[in-house]
C-alpha positions as CSV (number, residue, x, y, z in Angstrom):
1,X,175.8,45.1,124.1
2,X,173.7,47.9,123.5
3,X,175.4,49.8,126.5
4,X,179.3,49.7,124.0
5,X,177.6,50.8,120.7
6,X,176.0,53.4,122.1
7,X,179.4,54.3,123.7
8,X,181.2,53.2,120.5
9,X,178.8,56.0,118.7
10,X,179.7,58.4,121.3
11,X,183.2,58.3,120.2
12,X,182.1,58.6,116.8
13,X,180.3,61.4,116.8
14,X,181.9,63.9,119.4
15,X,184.5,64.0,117.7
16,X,182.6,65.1,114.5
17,X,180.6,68.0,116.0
18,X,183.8,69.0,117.2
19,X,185.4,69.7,113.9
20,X,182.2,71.1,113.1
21,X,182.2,73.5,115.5
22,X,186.0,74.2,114.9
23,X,185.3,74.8,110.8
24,X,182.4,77.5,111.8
25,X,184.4,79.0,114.6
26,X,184.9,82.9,113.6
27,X,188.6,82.5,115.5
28,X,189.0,80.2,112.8
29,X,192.4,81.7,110.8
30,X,191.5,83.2,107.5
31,X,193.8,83.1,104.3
32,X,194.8,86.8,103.7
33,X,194.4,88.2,100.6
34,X,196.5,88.7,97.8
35,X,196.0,92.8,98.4
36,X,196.1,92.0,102.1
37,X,199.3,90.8,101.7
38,X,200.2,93.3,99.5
39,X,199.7,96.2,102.3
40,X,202.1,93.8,104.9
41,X,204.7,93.4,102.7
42,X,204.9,97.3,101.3
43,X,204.5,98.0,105.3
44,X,207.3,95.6,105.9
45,X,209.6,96.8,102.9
46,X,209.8,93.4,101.1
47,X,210.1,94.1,97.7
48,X,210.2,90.5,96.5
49,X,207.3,90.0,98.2
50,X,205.0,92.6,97.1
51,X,206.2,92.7,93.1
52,X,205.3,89.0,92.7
53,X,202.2,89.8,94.5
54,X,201.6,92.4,91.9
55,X,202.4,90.7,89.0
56,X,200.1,88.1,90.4
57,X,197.4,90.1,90.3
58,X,197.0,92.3,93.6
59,X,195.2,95.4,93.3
60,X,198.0,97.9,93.8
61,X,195.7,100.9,94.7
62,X,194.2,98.9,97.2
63,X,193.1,100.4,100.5
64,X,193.4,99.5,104.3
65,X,190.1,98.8,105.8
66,X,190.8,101.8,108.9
67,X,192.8,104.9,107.6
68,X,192.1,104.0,103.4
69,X,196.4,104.0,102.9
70,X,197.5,102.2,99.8
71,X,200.4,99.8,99.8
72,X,202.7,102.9,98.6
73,X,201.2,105.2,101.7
74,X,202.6,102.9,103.7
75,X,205.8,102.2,102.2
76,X,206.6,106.1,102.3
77,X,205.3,106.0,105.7
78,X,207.8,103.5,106.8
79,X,210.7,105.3,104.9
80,X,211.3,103.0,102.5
81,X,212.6,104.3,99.1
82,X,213.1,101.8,97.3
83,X,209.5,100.4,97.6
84,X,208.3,103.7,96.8
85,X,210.5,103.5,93.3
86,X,209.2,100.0,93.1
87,X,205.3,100.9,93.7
88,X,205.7,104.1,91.2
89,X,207.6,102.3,89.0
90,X,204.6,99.8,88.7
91,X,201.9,102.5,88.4
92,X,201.5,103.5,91.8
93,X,199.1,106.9,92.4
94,X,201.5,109.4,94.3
95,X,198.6,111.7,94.6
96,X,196.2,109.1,96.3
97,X,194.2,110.6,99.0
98,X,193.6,108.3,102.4
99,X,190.1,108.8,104.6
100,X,191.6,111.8,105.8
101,X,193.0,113.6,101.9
102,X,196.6,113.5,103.2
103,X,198.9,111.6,100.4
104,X,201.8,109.3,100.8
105,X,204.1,112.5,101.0
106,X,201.9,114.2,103.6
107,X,202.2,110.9,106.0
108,X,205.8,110.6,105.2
109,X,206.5,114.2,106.4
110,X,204.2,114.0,109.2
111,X,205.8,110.9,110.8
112,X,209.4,112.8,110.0
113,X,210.6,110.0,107.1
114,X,212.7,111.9,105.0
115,X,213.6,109.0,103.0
116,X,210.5,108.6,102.1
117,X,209.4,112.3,102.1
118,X,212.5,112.4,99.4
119,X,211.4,109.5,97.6
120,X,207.7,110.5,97.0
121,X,209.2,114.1,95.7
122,X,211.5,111.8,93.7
123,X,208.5,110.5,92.0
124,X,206.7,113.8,91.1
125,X,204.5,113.9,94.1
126,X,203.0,117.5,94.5
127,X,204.3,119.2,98.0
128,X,201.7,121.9,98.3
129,X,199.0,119.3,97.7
130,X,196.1,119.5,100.4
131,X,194.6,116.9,103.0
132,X,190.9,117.9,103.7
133,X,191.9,120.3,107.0
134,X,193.8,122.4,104.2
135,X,197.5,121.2,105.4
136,X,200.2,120.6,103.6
137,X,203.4,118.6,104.1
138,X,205.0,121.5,105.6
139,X,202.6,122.0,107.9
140,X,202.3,118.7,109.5
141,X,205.9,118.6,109.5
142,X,206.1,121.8,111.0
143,X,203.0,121.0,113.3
144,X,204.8,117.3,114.4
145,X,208.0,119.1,115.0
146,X,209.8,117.1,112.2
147,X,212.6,119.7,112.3
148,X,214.6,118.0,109.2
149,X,211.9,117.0,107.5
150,X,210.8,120.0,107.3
151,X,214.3,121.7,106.3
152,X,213.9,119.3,103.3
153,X,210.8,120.5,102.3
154,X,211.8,124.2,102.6
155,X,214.9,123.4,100.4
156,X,212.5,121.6,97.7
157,X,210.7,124.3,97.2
158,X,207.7,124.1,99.6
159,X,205.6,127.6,100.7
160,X,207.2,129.2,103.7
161,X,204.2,131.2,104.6
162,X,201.8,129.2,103.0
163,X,198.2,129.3,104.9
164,X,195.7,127.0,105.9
165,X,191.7,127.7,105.9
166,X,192.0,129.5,109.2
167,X,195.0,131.7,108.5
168,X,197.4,129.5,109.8
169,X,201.0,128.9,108.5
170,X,203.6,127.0,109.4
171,X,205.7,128.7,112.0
172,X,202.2,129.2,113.7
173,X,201.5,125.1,113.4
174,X,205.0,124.8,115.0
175,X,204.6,127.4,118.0
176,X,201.3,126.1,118.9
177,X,202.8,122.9,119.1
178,X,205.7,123.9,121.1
179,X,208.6,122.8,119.0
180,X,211.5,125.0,119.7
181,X,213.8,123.9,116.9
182,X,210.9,123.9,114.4
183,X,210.1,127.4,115.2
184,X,214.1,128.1,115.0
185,X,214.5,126.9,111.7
186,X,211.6,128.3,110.2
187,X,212.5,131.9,111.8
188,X,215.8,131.4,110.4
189,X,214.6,130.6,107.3
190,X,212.4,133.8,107.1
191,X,209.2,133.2,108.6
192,X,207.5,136.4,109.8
193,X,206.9,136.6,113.2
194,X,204.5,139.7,112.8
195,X,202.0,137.6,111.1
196,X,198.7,137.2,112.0
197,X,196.4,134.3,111.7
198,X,192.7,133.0,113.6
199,X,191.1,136.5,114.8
200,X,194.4,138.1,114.8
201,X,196.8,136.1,116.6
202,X,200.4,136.1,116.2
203,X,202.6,132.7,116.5
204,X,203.6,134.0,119.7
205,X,200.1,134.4,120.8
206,X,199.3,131.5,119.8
207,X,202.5,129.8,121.4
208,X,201.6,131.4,124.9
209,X,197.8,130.2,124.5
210,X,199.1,126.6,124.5
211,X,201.0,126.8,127.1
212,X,204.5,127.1,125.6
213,X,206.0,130.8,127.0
214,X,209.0,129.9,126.2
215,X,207.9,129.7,122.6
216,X,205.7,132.5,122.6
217,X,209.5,135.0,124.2
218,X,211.4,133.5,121.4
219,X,209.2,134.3,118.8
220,X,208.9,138.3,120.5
221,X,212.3,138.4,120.6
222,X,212.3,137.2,116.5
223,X,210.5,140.5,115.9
């Protein structure tokens, strides 16, 4: 007799510490937040999605845990324009700054987006603003080799020889990355070859240092 309810009890209470154990468990699944949600659904480019999570309530400037982007950073990012019109529209910062200083605009052109590179300019976003290396949207374009994006830039007005801290412009970023058709377009759009940057390197110097000589004989040949 005693032998079954201790058995009996067994049953009873195993099955207890397990949904103990199970309720404590850290791989437990956590309800996101509102802004967590927020962030996946400007990611994602659902707009019904992230206005009713605003008008809910969800911090709209809030921040990814990793890189700092805001829900519009990454709906730029993505090339979405309309949630960037959306985001704005609802008070949005264009010229929010991410762990790094670049802005929704900067990310859009350095990941070659142009919708979202147009959108962002759309919205009043400032395309000489600087990250905290001292680039511009330009320049990461030019540096990613984002050849439209930044023939976009150029024809909204952005700095063709604009420098960073070190001297550095554009069609330098481009060569020392070894994008051809960046360093076409930007030579056809009258970027001087002749110019000199870090201890008085040329783009072509600076080409050939990377390892790109066929870079660094175009750029010669420019002069």
């Amino acid at each position: 007799m005693i032998a079954l309810e201790c058995l009996t009890m067994r049953r009873l209470v195993v099955p207890a510490v397990v949904l103990a154990f199970a309720a404590c468990s850290p791989d437990r699944e956590i309800p996101a937040s509102p802004e967590e949600r927020l962030l996946r659904a400007a990611r994602a480019g659902d707009l019904p999605a992230a206005t009713r999570l605003i008008v809910e309530g969800a911090d709209i400037e809030t921040r990814h845990p990793g890189n700092g982007w805001t829900p519009l950073m990454w709906t730029a990012t993505r090339g979405h324009a309309e949630g960037v019109k959306l985001l704005v529209a609802r008070g949005a910062n264009v010229e929010a700054q991410d762990t790094r200083g670049g802005t929704a605009l900067m990310n859009a052109a350095r990941w070659g987006r142009l919708d979202g590179v147009a959108a962002m300019l759309d919205a009043g976003a400032r395309i000489g603003a600087r990250d905290h290396i001292g680039w511009n949207a330009l320049m990461w374009a030019a540096f990613k080799g984002q050849t439209r994006t930044a023939a976009f830039l150029l024809d909204r007005g952005a700095q063709l020889e604009s420098r960073d801290p070190e001297g550095r412009r554009p069609l330098m970023l481009a060569a020392m990355a070894g994008h051809e058709a960046t360093v076409k377009l930007l030579l056809a759009r009258g970027a001087r070859s002749d110019a000199r940057g870090p201890e008085g390197a040329t783009a072509a110097d600076l080409a050939r240092q990377k390892g790109y000589p066929e870079v660094a004989r175009l750029l010669e040949s420019a002069r």
